[in-house]
C-alpha positions as a printed Julia matrix, in Angstrom:
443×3 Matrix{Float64}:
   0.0    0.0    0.0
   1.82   3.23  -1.12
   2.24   5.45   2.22
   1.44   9.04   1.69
   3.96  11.89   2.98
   3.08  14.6    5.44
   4.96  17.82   6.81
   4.29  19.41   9.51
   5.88  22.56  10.94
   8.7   20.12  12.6
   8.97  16.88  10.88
   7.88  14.61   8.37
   5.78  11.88   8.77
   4.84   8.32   6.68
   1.39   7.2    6.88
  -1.09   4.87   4.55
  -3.43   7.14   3.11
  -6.48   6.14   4.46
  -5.05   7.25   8.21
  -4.03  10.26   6.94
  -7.44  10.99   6.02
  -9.02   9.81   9.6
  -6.43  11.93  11.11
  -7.64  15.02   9.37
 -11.06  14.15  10.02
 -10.87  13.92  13.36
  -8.4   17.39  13.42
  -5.24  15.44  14.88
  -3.29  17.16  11.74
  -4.33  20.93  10.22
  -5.73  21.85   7.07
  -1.91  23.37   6.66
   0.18  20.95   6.38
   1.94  19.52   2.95
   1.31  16.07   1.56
   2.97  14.29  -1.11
   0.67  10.99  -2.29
   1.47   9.69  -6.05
  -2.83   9.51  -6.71
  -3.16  12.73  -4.97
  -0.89  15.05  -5.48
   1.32  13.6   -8.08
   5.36  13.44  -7.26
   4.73  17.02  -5.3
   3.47  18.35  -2.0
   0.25  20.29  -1.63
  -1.27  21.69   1.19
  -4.21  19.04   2.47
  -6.71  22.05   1.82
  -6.13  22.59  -1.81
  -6.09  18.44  -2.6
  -9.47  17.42  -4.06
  -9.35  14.03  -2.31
  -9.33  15.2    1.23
 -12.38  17.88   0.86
 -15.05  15.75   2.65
 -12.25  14.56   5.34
 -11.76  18.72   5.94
 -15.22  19.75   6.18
 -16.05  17.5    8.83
 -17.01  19.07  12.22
 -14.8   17.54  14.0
 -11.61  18.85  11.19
 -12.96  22.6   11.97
 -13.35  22.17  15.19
  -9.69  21.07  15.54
  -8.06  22.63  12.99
  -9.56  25.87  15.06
  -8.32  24.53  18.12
  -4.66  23.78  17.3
  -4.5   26.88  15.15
  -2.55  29.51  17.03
  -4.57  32.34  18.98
  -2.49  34.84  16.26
  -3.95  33.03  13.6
  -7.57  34.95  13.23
  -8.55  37.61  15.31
 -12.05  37.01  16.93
 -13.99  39.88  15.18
 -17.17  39.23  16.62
 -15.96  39.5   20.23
 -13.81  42.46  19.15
 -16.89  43.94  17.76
 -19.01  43.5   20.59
 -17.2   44.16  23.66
 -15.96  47.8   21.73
 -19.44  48.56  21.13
 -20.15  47.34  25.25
 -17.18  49.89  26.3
 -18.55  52.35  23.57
 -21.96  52.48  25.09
 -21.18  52.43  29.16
 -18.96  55.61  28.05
 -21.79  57.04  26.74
 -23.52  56.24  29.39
 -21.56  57.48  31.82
 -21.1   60.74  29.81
 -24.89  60.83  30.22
 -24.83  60.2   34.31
 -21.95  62.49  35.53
 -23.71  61.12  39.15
 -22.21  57.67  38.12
 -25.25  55.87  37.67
 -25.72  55.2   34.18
 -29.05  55.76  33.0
 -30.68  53.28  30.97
 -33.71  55.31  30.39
 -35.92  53.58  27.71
 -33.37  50.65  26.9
 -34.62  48.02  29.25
 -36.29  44.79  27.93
 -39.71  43.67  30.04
 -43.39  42.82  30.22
 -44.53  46.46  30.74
 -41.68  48.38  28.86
 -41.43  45.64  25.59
 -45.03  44.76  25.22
 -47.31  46.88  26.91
 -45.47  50.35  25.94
 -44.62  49.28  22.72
 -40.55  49.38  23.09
 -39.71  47.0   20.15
 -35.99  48.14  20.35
 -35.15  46.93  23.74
 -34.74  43.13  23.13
 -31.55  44.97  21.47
 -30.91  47.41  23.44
 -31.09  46.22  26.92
 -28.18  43.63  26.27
 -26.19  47.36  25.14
 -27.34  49.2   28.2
 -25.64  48.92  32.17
 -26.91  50.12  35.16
 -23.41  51.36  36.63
 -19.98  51.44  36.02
 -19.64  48.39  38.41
 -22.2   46.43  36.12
 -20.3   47.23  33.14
 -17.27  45.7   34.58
 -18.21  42.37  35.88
 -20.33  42.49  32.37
 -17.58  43.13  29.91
 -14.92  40.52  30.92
 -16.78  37.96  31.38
 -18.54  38.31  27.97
 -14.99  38.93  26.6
 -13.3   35.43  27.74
 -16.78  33.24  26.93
 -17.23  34.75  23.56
 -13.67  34.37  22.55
 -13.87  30.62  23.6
 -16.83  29.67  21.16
 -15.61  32.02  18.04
 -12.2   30.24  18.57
 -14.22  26.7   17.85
 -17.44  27.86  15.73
 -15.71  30.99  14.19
 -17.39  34.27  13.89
 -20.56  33.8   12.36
 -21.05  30.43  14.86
 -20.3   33.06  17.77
 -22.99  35.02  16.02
 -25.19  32.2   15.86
 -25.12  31.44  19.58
 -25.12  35.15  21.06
 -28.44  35.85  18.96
 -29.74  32.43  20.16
 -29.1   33.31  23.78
 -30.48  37.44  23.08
 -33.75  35.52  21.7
 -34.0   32.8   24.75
 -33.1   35.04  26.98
 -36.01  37.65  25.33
 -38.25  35.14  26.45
 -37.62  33.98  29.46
 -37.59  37.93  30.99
 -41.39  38.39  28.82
 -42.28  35.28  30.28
 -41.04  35.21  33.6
 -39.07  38.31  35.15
 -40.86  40.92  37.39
 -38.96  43.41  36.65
 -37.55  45.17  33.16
 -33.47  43.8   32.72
 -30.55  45.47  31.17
 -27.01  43.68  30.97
 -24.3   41.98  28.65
 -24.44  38.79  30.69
 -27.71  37.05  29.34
 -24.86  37.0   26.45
 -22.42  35.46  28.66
 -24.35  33.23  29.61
 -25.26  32.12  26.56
 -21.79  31.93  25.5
 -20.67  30.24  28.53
 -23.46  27.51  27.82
 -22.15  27.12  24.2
 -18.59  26.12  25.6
 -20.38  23.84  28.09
 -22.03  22.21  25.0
 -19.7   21.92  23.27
 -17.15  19.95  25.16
 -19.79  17.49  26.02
 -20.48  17.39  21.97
 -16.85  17.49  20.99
 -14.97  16.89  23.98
 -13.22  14.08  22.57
 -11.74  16.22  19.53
 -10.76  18.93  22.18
  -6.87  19.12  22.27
  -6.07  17.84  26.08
  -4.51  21.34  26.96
  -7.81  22.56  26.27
 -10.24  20.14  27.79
 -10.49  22.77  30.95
 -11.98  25.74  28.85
 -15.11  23.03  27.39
 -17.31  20.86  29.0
 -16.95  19.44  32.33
 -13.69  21.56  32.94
 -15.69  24.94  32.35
 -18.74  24.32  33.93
 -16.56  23.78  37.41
 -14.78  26.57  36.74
 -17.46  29.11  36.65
 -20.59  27.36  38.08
 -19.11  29.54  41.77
 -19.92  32.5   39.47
 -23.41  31.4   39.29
 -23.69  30.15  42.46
 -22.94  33.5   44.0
 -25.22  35.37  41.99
 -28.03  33.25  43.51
 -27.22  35.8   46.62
 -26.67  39.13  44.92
 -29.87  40.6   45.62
 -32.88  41.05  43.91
 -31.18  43.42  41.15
 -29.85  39.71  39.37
 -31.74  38.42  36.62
 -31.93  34.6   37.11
 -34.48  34.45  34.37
 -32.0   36.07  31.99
 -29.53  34.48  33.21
 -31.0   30.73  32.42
 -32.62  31.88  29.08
 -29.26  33.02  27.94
 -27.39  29.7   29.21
 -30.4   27.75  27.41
 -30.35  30.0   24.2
 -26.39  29.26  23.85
 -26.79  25.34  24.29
 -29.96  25.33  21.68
 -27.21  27.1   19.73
 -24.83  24.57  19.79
 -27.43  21.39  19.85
 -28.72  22.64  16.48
 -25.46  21.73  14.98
 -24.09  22.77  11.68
 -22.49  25.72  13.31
 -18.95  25.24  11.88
 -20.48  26.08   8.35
 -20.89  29.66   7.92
 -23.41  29.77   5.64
 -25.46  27.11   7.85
 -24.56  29.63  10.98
 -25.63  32.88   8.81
 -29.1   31.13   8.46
 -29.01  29.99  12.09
 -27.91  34.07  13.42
 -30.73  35.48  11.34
 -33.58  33.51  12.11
 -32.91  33.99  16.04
 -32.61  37.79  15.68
 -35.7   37.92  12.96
 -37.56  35.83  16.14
 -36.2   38.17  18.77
 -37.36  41.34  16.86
 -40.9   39.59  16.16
 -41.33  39.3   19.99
 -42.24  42.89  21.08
 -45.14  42.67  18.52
 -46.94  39.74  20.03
 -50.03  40.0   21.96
 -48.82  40.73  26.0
 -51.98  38.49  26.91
 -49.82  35.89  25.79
 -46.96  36.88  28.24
 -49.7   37.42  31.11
 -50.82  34.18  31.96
 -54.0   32.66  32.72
 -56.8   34.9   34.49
 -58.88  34.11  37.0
 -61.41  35.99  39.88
 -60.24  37.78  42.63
 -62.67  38.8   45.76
 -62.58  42.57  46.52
 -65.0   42.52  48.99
 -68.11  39.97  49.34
 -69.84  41.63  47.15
 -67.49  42.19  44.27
 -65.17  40.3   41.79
 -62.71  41.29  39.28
 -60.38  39.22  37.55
 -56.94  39.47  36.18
 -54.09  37.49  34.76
 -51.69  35.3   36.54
 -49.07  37.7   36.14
 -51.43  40.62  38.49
 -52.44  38.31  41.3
 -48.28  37.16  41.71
 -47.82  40.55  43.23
 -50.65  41.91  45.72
 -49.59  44.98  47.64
 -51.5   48.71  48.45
 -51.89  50.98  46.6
 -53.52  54.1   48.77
 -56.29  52.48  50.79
 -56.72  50.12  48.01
 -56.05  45.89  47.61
 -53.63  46.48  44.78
 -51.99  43.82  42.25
 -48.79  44.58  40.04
 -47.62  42.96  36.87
 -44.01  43.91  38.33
 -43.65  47.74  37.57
 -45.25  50.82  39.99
 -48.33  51.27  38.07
 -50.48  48.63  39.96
 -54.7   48.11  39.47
 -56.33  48.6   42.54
 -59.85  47.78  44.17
 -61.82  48.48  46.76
 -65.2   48.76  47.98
 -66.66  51.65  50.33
 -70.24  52.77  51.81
 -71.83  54.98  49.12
 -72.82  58.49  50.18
 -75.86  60.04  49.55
 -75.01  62.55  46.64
 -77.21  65.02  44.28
 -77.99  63.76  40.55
 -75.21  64.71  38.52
 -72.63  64.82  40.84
 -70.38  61.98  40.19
 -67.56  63.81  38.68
 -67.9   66.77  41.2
 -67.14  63.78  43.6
 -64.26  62.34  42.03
 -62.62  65.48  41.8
 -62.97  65.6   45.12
 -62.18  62.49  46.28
 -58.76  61.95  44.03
 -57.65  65.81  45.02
 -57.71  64.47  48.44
 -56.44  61.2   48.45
 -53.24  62.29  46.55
 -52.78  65.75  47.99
 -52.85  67.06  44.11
 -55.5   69.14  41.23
 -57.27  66.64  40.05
 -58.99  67.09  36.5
 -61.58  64.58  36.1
 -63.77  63.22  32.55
 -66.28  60.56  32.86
 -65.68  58.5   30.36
 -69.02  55.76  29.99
 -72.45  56.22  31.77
 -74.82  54.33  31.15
 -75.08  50.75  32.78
 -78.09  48.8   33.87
 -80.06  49.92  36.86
 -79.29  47.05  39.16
 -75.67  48.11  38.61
 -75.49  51.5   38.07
 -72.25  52.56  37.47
 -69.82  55.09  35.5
 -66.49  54.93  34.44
 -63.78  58.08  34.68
 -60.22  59.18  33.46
 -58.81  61.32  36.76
 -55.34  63.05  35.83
 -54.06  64.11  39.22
 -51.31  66.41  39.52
 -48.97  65.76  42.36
 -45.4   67.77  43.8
 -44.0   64.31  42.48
 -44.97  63.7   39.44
 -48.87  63.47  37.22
 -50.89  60.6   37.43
 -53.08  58.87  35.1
 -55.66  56.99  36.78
 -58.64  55.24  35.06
 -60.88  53.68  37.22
 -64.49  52.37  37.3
 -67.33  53.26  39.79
 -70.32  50.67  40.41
 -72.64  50.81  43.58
 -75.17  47.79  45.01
 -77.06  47.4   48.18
 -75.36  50.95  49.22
 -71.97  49.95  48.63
 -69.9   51.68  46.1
 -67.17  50.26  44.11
 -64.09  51.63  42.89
 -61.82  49.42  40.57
 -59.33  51.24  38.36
 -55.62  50.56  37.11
 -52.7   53.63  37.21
 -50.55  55.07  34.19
 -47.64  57.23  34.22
 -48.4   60.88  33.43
 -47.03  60.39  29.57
 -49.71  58.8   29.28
 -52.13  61.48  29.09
 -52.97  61.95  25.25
 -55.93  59.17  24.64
 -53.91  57.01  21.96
 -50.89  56.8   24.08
 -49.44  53.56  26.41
 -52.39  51.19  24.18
 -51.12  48.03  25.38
 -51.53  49.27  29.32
 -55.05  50.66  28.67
 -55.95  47.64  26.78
 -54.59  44.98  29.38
 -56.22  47.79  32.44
 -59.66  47.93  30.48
 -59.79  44.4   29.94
 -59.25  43.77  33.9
 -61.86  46.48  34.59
 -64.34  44.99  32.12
 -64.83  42.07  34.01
 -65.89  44.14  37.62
 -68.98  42.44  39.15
 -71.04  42.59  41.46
 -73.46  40.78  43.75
 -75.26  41.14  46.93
 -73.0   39.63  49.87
 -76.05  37.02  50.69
 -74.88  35.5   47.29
 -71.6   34.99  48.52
 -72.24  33.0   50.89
């Protein structure tokens, strides 16, 4: 069997041909290096990359994935992770240009239930990942992003980095709609789903991994930084463990979809994640607000709301209040109804608001006009406080001398009728379903 010749940087080697090609496969010898084989090549050497013969052997994952591997780090630089942590350091400057107090403001950026779907922000599944809270933020953010990233463009290349940082944005997207109380901002639902993607991959590949690198993949990385996550379990309610697992999830999907180490197959994979992620903000929030059911304001008076409401009761005033997990809460509450003149409703809700929050209150009734065993109006107050305006829409029902007040708050940008739509659609849909009975039938 004629043996086939191979050079390497530092010696030559003899080997049949069919080893040579398993070695290549299985990227135990680079792309680079010079064979001479009589069917191949002729009486010359060629580099294994430009010899017809050994194409399928080289485009093998397991080639790429060690022919990356053994490369040297000077070989490519990692644009993608160049590319993104400047644009990270680019931002927090701005930022903190922005905030000379040192807290950077993220203003609109922040990715959530109320800021995403019900106010319409259909940049911040991009933005938030941009945006940091403080300089401190920034820095745990950046290096950590920096180290993970590098990792999985040094195996998948850039547009396989790509692939997995827009498959952990779009998990990670979901999991904060879905499940976080509060809006998120922060690079490290990226590192996260970077840091999953080397986890993933050296339990995929770990065999091909060069033993000097086992520790960066697999069962070596997840020991290394699984303390990280550990720790963040106790930083404080400011941590987004929901981001956190839907990035670690998006960047093992990522890798479990395979093909990666073909650009063209990663391309396809990059763009359909961030074509998903920038769908998301223009799905309906009932989706994101979970299941609804009644509540009991008083014994004689229901209302129900999602899931996602009930999860967070508080007060609100002297009101029962729930919270989809911002400050503008719906509130209920039912009161002994006074004895008042015809016409006099709004006269009394003027009242009424101006006193409770200590501000002008303008008041419009907005629907009049129910049936008699339920009579009832409904009203748009706009208070005007030291602090801030308020929008407050609210409906008014009385029975058996009881009057009811149910009614959900809005910030005062709020006030022009065709602005926040998705809060005064999710609020009117709660108020909608007030009702009443006499407290006999409760019983």
């Amino acid at each position: 069997m004629p043996l086939a010749q191979v050079r390497t940087d530092s010696e030559t080697l003899l080997m049949p041909a069919a080893e040579l090609e398993e070695e290549l496969r299985r990227g135990r010898l680079l792309p680079s290096v010079r064979v001479q084989h009589s069917e191949w090549t002729g009486d010359g050497f060629l580099v294994a990359s430009e010899v017809p013969a050994l194409r399928d052997a080289l485009s093998s994952e397991e080639a790429r994935l060690g022919a990356r591997l053994r490369a040297p780090w000077s070989a490519g630089a990692p644009w993608v992770t160049l590319f993104l942590c400047v644009g990270l350091a680019v931002v927090g400057v701005l930022q903190g240009v922005s905030s000379p107090d040192g807290a950077l403001g993220v203003g609109q950026a922040a990715v959530g239930f109320e800021r995403t779907l019900l106010d319409g922000g259909y940049w911040t599944p991009f933005s938030a990942a941009l945006a940091h809270v403080s300089v401190a933020h920034l820095a745990v953010n950046l290096p950590l992003l920096a180290y993970c990233s590098y990792r999985t463009e040094r195996v998948l290349g850039a547009w396989g980095a790509a692939a997995v940082l827009a498959w952990a944005l779009l998990c990670s997207t979901i999991a904060i709609l879905a499940g976080s109380d509060l809006p998120v901002v922060g690079a490290s639902t990226l590192a996260y789903g970077a840091w999953g993607a080397q986890i993933a991959l050296g339990f995929r590949y770990g065999r091909w991994v060069p033993a000097h690198l086992k520790s960066r993949y697999g069962v070596g990385n997840l020991v290394l930084f699984l303390p990280l996550a550990f720790i963040s379990l106790f930083n404080g309610p400011g941590v987004s463990l929901v981001g956190h697992a839907g990035g670690l999830v998006g960047g093992v999907v990522a890798v479990l979809i395979g093909g990666l180490f073909a650009p063209m197959r990663a391309a396809v994979a990059t763009f359909v994640a961030l074509g998903l992620t920038a769908l998301l903000p223009w799905t309906p929030p009932a989706w994101w607000a979970g299941s609804w059911s009644t509540v009991s304001v008083s014994d004689s008076a229901q209302i129900a709301m999602p899931s996602r409401w009930q999860a967070h009761t508080g007060r609100w005033l002297s009101f029962p209040a729930w919270s989809s997990g911002d400050r503008y809460p719906v509130f209920a509450g039912t009161f002994f109804a006074s004895e008042e003149p015809e016409g006099a409703a709004v006269a009394r809700e003027r009242a009424v608001w101006s006193d409770w929050l200590h501000g002008a209150a303008v008041v419009t009734e907005r629907v009049q006009g129910a049936p008699a065993a339920n009579r009832g109006s409904s009203f748009i107050v706009r208070v005007e406080t030291n602090r801030e305006p308020w929008i407050i829409v609210e409906r008014v029902q009385e029975h058996d001398g009881l009057r009811t007040r149910a009614g959900y708050v809005l910030p005062g940008a709020c006030s022009a009728p065709d602005a926040c739509g998705g809060r005064r659609s999710m609020g009117d849909r709660v108020l909608a379903t007030l009702n009443l009975s006499s407290p006999a039938a409760g019983k």
